[in-house]
C-alpha positions in Angstrom: 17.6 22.9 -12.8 18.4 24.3 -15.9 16.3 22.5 -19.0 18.2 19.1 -21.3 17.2 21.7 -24.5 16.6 25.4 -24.2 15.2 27.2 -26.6 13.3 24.2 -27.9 12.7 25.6 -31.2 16.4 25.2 -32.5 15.5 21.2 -32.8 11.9 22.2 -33.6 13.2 24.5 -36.5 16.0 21.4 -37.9 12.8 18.8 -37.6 10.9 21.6 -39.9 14.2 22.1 -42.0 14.3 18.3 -42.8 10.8 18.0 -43.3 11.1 20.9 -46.1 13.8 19.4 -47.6 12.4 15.6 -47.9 8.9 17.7 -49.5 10.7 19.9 -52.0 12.7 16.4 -52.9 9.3 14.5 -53.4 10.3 12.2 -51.4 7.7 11.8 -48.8 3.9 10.2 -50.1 1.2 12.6 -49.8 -0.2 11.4 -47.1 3.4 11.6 -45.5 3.7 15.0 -46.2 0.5 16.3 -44.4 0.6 13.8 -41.2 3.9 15.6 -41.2 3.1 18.8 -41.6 0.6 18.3 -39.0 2.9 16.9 -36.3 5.1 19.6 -36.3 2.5 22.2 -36.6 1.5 20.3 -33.5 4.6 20.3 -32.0 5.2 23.9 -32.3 1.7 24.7 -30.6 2.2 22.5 -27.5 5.6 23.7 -27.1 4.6 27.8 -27.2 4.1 29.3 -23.7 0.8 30.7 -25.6 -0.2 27.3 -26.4 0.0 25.2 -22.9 -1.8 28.7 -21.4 -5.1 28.2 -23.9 -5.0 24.3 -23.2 -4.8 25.0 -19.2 -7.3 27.7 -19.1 -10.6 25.2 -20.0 -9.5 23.3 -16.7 -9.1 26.2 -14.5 -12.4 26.4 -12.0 -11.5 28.0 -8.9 -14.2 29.5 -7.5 -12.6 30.8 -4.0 -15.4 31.7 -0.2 -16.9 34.2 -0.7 -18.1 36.6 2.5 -19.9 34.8 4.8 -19.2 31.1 3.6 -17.1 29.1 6.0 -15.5 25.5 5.3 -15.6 22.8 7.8 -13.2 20.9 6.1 -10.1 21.9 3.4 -9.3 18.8 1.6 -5.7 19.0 0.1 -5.2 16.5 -2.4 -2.0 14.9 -2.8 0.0 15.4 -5.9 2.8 12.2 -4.8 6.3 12.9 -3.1 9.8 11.8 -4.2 12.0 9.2 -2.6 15.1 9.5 -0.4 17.6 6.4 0.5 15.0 6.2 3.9 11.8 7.6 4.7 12.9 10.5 6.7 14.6 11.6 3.7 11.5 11.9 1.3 10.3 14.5 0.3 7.1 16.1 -1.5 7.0 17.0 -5.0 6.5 20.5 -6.3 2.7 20.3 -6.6 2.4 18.4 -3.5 4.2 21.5 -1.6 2.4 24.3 -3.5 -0.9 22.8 -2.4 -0.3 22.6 1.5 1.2 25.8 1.3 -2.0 27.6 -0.2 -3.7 25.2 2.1 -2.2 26.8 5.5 -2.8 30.4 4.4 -6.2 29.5 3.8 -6.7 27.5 7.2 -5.1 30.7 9.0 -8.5 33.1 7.7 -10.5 29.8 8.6 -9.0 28.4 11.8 -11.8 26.5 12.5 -11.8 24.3 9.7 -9.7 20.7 9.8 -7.3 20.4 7.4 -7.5 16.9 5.0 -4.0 15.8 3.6 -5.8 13.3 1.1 -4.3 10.3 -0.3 -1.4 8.1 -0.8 1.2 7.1 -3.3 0.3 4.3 -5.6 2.7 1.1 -6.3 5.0 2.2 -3.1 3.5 -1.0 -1.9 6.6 -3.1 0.6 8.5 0.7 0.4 6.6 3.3 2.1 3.6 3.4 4.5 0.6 4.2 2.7 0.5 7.3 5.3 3.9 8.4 4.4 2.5 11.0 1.7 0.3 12.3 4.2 2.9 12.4 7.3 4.7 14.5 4.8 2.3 17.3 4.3 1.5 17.0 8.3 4.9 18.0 8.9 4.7 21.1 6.5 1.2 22.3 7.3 2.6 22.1 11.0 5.6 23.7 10.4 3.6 26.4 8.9 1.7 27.2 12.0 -1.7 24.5 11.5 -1.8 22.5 15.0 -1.7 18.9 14.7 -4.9 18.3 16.1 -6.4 20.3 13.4 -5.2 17.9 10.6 -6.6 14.5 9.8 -4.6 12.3 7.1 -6.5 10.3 4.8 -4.3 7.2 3.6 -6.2 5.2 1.7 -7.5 7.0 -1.9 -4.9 6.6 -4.5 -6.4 9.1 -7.4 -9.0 11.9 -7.6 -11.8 9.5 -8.0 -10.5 8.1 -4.9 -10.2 11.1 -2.9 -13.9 12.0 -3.5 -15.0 8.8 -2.9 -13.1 8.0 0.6 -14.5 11.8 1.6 -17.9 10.5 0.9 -17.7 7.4 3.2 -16.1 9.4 6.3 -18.5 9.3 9.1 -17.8 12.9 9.8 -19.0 14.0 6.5 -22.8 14.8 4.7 -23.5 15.5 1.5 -24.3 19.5 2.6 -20.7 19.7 4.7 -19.1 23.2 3.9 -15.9 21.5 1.8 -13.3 24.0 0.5 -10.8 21.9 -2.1 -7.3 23.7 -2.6 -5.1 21.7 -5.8 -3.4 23.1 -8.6 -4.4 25.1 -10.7 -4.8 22.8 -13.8 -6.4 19.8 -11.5 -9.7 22.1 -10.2 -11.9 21.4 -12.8 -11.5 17.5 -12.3 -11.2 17.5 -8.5 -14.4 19.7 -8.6 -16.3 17.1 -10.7 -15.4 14.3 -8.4 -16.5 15.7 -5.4 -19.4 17.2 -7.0 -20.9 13.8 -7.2 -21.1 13.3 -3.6 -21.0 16.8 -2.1 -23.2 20.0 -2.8 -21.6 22.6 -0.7 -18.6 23.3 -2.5 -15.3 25.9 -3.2 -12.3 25.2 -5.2 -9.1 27.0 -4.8 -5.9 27.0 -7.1 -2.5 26.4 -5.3 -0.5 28.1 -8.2 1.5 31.3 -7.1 0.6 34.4 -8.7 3.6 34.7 -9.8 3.6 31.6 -12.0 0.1 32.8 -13.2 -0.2 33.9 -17.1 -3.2 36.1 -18.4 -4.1 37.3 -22.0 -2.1 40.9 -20.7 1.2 39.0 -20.5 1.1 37.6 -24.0 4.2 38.7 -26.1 6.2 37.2 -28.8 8.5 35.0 -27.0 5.0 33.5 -25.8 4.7 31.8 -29.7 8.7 30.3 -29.4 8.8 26.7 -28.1 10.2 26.0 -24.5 10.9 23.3 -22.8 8.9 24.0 -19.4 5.6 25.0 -22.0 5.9 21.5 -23.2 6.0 20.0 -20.3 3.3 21.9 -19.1 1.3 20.9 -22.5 2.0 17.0 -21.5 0.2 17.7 -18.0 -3.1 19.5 -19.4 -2.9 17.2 -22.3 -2.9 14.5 -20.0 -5.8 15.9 -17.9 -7.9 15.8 -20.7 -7.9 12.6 -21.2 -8.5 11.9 -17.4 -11.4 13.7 -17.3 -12.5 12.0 -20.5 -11.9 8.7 -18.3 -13.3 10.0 -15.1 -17.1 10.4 -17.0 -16.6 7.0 -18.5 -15.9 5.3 -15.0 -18.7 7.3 -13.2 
């Protein structure tokens, strides 16, 4: 879908424009002038490719099997699904697909393992089953080659807290289970500190693409012009932040 507003920084550059002109006409306070400056300076960072790629890499902390290390389990956590008219017409979301995908290709070098398709959608309560999410990603892991019988649906954590926590009280798990977690990319580092508190025997994996991965090499100048998609990414991490923030306060 193409973006509402691309390039982002022709609005960017009129909000900068207006801000000069209200500064050079003295008609902003002081204190106006630099919480403005500051918001758009703000702004303009968030919105930069090169700025969402600083503020995800802090949260990235995959740390893939190494040889020899086998997983019992590979939790997939959920990242929601979107609605149709009826429930065969639902679908996941983007995240939601990325992760069973990296999921299956993982299960397929450890076919031993059970797949976990962890949690449910919150507030779908009187609309969908609270298994509906992970029906959803059973039918793609299947139709990516995973056998039924090796996929067990957890419908009853809500969040990442959640997730770790329902894990925790399974009767199939202990604390030194082999657990390999597969989410996206920007959601490892919380997802890892979780599970951490219940489980010692752990890898994380990242469900980005390659593709869709960035690294210092790729950095040009169109990196430092606002876009629309870098903003967007920007609200996620931002918002992860604050989650993990929250997550420390509630454990």
């Amino acid at each position: 879908m193409r973006d509402l507003v691309e390039p982002l920084w022709l609005p960017i550059l009129v909000l900068v424009g207006v801000w000069v002109v209200l500064w050079r006409t003295k008609r902003l306070p002081r204190w106006g002038a630099f919480t403005g400056a500051a918001a758009l300076f703000a702004l303009w960072l968030v919105s930069m490719p090169f700025g969402a790629f600083v503020l995800e890499q802090p949260l990235v902390s995959e740390s893939p099997p190494e040889d020899g290390w086998t997983p019992d389990y590979i939790y997939v956590l959920s990242a929601g699904f979107d609605l149709g008219d009826r429930p065969q017409a639902d679908s996941s979301g983007l995240e939601t697909t990325r992760r069973v995908n990296r999921a299956a290709a993982i299960w397929r070098d450890f076919p031993s393992a059970t797949l976990v398709m962890a949690g449910a959608q919150p507030r779908l309560d009187g609309v969908r089953a609270s298994t509906q999410q992970g029906f959803l990603m059973r039918a793609q892991a299947e139709r990516l080659g995973v056998p039924s019988e090796a996929i067990i649906i957890d419908s009853v954590s809500l969040n990442t807290n959640g997730h770790a926590k329902v894990a925790n009280d399974a009767d199939f798990l202990q604390s030194t289970t082999p657990l390999l977690i597969v989410t996206s990319d920007f959601h490892l580092r919380r997802a890892q500190r979780e599970f951490s508190r219940y489980f010692d025997n752990l890898r994380m994996v990242g469900s980005d693409p390659d593709i869709t991965d960035t690294t210092w090499g790729d950095i040009g100048i169109t990196s430092f012009f606002p876009r629309v998609h870098a903003l967007r990414d920007s609200t996620v991490y931002l918002r992860e932040y604050v989650a993990l923030m929250l997550s420390d306060l509630r454990n």
